[in-house]
N, C-alpha and C positions, 0 to 999 in steps of 0.2 A: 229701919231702912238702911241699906248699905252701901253710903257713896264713899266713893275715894276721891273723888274732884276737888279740886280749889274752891274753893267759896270764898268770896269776903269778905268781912267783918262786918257785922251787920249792923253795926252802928254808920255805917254808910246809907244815909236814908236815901238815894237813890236806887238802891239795890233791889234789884227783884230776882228771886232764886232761877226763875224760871229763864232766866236772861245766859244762866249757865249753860252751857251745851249740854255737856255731862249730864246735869238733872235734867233737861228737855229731854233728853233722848228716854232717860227712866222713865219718866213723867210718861212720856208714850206707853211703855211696855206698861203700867198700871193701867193708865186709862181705857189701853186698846186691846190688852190680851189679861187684863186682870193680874198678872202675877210680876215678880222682879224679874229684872235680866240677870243673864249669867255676866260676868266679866270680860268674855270677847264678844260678846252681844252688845253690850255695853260699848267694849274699846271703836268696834266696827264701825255700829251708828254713829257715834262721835264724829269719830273721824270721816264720815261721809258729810258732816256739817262743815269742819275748820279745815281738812284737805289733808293731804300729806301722801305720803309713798301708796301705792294700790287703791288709790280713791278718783284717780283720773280727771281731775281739776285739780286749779291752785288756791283757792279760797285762804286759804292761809290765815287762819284766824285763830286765836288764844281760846281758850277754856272760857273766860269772857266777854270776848269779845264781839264787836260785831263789825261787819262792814257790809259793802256793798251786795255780796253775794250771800250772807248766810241765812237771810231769809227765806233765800231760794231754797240752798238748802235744806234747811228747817223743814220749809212746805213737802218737801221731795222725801226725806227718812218720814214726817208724818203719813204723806199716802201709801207710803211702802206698808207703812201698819195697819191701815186705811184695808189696801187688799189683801194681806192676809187676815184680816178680820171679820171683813164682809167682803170675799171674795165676786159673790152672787149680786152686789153691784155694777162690778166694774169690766169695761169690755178689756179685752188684750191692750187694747194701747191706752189705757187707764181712762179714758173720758167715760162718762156711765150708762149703763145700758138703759133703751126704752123705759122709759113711765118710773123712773128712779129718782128722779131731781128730788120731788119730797122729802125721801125719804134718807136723801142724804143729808138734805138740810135739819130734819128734824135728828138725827145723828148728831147732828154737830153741834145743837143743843146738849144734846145728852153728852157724850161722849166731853168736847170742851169746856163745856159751862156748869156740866153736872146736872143740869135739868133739864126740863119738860118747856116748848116754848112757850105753853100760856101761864107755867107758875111766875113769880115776881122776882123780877118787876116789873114784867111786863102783864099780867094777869090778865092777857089776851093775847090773839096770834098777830099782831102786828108786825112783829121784828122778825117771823116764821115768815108771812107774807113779801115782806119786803126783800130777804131773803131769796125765798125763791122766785119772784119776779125779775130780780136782778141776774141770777141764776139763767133762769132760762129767756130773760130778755137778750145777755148782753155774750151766753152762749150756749142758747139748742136748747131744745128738747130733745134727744138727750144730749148733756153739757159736755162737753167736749173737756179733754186731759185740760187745757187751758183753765176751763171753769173751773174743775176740781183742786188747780193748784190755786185760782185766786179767790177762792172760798175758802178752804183751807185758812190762806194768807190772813183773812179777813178777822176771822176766828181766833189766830194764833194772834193775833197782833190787836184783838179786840182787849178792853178796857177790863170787862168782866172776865174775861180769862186770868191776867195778869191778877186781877187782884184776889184769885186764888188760895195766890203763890206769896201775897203779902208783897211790903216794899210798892214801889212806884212802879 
């Protein structure tokens, strides 16, 4: 694997790799197109997370760091990979088209978690069910751009994700 990011010493037992922008942003290009990024692939996404000159927000955040907005961010370079991935979900203004919620949510099993929603530990579809209930309770059949980023959110910022990636 080939990063050039800062990392921290990982005797820092609060450290989770994945907290890094720079590897979040890789971490997508594996998960969501299979292969590594090139180096301005790389610089691009980044910086559409911590801000700076041609990325049209101030988010202003370190290779580390986080604040208020990089979450957002985060959610936003994720969907980007999101619809070049599986375009055939997503309508133009990114909420998802007709009879899609499913299957976006079982995605996001796969795709975040690495698995299937009924393997373990959950060795049923409950946390799938719950999922899409909230999904399409709290936006649409089909889920509106909103829903998509805070499912997303939900995902990125789940327990099981994170510990992936090792660290807290």
């Amino acid at each position: 694997m080939l990063f050039t990011g800062y990392l921290p010493p990982t005797d820092n037992y609060n450290f989770n790799p994945i907290d890094n922008h720079r590897f979040f942003v890789w971490q997508q290009y594996k998960d969501f197109l299979g292969s590594e990024p090139n180096e301005s692939g790389l610089d691009w996404w980044t910086k559409e997370i911590t801000g700076g000159t041609g990325h049209n927000h101030d988010c202003n955040a370190g290779m580390n760091d986080s604040n208020p907005c990089t979450s957002n961010w985060r959610a936003l370079d994720s969907r980007a990979f999101w619809v070049a991935s599986h375009p055939a979900l997503f309508t133009s203004s990114y909420g998802l088209q007709s009879g899609q919620n499913g299957e976006f949510v079982r995605l996001c099993y796969k795709i975040y978690l690495q698995r299937n929603p009924n393997d373990p530990p959950d060795l049923n579809f409950d946390g799938y069910n719950f999922w899409l209930n909230y999904l399409t309770t709290h936006y649409g059949d089909p889920a509106s751009p909103d829903g998509v980023l805070d499912l997303t959110n939900q995902f990125l910022g789940s327990t099981e994700y994170r510990h992936r990636f090792g660290g807290s």
